[in-house]
Structure formats: structure tokens, C-alpha cells
C-alpha positions as a Markdown table, in Angstrom:
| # | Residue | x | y | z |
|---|---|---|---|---|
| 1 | Unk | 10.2 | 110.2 | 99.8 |
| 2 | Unk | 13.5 | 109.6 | 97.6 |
| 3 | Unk | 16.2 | 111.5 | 97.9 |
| 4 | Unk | 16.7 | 113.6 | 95.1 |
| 5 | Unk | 20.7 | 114.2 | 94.1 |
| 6 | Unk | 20.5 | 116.8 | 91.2 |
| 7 | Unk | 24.2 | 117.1 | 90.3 |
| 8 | Unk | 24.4 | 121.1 | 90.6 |
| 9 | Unk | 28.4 | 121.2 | 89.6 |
| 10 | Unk | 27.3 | 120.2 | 86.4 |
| 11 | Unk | 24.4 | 122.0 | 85.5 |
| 12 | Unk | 26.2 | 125.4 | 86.6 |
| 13 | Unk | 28.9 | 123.8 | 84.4 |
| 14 | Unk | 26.2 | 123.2 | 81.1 |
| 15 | Unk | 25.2 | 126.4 | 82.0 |
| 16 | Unk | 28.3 | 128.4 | 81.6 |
| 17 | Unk | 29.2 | 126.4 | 78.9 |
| 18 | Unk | 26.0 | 126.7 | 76.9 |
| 19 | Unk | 23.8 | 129.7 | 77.6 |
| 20 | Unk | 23.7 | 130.8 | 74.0 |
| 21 | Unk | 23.4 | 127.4 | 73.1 |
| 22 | Unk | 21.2 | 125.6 | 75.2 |
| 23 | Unk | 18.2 | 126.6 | 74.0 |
| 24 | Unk | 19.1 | 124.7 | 70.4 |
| 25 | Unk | 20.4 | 121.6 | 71.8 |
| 26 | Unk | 17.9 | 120.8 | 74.4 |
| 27 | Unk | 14.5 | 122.1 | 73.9 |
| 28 | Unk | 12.9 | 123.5 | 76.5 |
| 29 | Unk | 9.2 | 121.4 | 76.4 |
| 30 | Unk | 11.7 | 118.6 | 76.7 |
| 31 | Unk | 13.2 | 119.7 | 80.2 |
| 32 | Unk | 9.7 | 121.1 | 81.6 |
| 33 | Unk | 8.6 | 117.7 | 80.7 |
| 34 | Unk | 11.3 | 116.1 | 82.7 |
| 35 | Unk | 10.9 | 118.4 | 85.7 |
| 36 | Unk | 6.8 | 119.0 | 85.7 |
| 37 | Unk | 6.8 | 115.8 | 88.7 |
| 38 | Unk | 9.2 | 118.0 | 90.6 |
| 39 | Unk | 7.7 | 121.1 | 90.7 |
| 40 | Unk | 4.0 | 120.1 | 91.3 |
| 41 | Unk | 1.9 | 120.5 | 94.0 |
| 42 | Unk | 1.2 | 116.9 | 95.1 |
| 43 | Unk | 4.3 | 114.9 | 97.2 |
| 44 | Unk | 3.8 | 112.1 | 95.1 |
| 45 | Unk | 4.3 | 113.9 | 91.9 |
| 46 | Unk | 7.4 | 115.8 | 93.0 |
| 47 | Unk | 9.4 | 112.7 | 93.0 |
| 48 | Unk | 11.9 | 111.9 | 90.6 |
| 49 | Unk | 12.6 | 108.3 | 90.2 |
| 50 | Unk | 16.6 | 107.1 | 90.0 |
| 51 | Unk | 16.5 | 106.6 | 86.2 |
| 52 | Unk | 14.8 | 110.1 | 85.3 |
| 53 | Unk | 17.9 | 111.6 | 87.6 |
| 54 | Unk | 20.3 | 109.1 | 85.9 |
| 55 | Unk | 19.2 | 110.0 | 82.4 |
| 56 | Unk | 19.2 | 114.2 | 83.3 |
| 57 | Unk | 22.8 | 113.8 | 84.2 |
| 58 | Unk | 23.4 | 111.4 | 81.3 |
| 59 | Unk | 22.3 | 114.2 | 79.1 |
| 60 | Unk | 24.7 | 117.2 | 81.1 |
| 61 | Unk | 27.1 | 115.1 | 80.5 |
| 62 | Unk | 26.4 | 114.5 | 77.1 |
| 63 | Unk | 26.1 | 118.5 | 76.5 |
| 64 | Unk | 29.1 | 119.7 | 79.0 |
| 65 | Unk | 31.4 | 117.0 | 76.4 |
| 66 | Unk | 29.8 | 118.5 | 73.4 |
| 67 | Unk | 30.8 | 121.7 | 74.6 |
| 68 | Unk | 34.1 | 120.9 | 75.3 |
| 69 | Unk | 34.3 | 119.3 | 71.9 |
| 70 | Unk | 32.7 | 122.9 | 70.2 |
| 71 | Unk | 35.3 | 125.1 | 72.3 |
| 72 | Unk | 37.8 | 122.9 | 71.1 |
| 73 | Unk | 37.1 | 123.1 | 66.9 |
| 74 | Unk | 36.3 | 126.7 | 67.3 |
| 75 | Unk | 39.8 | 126.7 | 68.7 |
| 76 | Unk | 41.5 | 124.9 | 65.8 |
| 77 | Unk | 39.3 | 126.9 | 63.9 |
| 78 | Unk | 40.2 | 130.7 | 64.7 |
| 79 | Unk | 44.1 | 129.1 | 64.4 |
| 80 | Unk | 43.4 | 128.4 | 60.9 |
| 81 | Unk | 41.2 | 131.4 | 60.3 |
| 82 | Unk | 44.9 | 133.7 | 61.6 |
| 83 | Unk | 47.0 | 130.9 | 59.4 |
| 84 | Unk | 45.1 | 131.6 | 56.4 |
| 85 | Unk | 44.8 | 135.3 | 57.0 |
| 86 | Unk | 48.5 | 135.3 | 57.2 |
| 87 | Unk | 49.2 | 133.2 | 53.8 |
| 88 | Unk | 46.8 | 135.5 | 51.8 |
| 89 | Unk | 48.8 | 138.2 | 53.2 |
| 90 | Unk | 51.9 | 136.7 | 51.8 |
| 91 | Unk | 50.2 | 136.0 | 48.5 |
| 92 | Unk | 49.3 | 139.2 | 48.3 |
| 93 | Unk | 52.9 | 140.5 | 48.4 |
| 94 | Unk | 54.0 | 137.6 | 45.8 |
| 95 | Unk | 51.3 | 138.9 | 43.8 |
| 96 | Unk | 52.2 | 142.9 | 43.9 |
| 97 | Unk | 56.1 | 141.9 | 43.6 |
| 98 | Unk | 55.3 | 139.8 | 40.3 |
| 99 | Unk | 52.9 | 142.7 | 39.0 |
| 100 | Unk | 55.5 | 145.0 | 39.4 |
| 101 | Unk | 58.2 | 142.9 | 37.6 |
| 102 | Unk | 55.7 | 142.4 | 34.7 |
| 103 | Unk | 55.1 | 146.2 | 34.5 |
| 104 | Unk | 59.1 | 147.4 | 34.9 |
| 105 | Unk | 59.6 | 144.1 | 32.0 |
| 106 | Unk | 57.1 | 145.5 | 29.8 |
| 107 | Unk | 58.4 | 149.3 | 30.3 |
| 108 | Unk | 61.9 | 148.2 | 29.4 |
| 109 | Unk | 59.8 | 146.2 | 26.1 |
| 110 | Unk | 58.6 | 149.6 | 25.4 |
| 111 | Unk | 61.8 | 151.5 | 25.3 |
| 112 | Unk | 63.6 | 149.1 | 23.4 |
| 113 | Unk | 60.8 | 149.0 | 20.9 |
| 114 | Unk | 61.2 | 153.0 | 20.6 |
| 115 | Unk | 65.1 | 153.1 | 19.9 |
């Protein structure tokens, strides 16, 4: 029998990482697939050849980089979600400021009109 070396570090990593997500990036007939050999009753079925493991940790890496890379954006993203928040708060001010010059020029139209 072959030694089997499942790399645990990184599936407890994926999974961490990608509970919510896991289910959409890696379907799950795709995994029972690549684990059906390992979990069936005969010996000779339960082995995993070399490349089968090579490939399974191919694609944890793959996934534990692709999270990395989502943390990262939503990251940048929430930055420029508080950036813009704060702009459209200043803008809001520019706005109210001009509105009320506008509304004291016309007022002072008004009077001048009257005398």
C-alpha cells in the first residue's frame, strides 16, 4: 500500500478560509469523485495514486491563493467603500453651503426688488 500524505495544514487552511465559499468554487460531486477510492471498502480501491494527491493539493493551493487574493480586494474594497462615504459626505456639505448662499442671494434679490 502507498502512503498516503494528505496535506492537513492546508485543507484546515481552505477550510477556514472558504467555508461560505467552498461549496461555489469546488463542487462537491467533484471532491466525492476524487475521494470515492479512499473511502471504499476494498484495499485496492482506497489507494490514492501520487498524481490524484498531487493534483488535490494543486487545487488547495489554488483555492487557499484565491482566497488570499478575495480577502485582499474586499480589503481595498471596504477602503474605498469608507473613502467614498466620506467624499459624499463632504459633497453633501458643499451642496447645503451653496443652497444656502443661493437662498440668502435670492432673499437679498427680493428685498431690493421691494424698495
Amino acid at each position: 500500500m502507498i502512503p498516503i500524505h494528505i496535506p492537513w495544514q492546508k485543507v484546515y487552511a481552505l477550510s477556514i478560509h472558504t467555508e461560505k465559499f467552498f461549496s461555489e468554487i469546488v463542487p462537491a460531486h467533484s471532491l466525492t469523485h476524487s475521494f470515492k477510492a479512499f473511502y471504499s471498502s476494498s484495499p485496492n480501491e482506497r489507494e490514492l495514486n501520487t498524481l490524484e494527491i498531487n493534483e488535490l493539493e494543486a487545487k488547495i493551493d489554488e483555492l487557499i491563493q484565491l482566497c488570499t487574493d478575495l480577502e485582499g480586494k474586499i480589503t481595498v474594497m471596504q477602503m474605498d467603500k469608507e473613502n467614498w462615504a466620506a467624499e459624499k459626505s463632504r459633497l453633501l456639505e458643499k451642496n447645503d453651503l451653496a443652497r444656502n448662499k443661493v437662498e440668502a442671494m435670492i432673499m437679498r434679490l427680493k428685498a431690493l426688488e421691494q424698495d
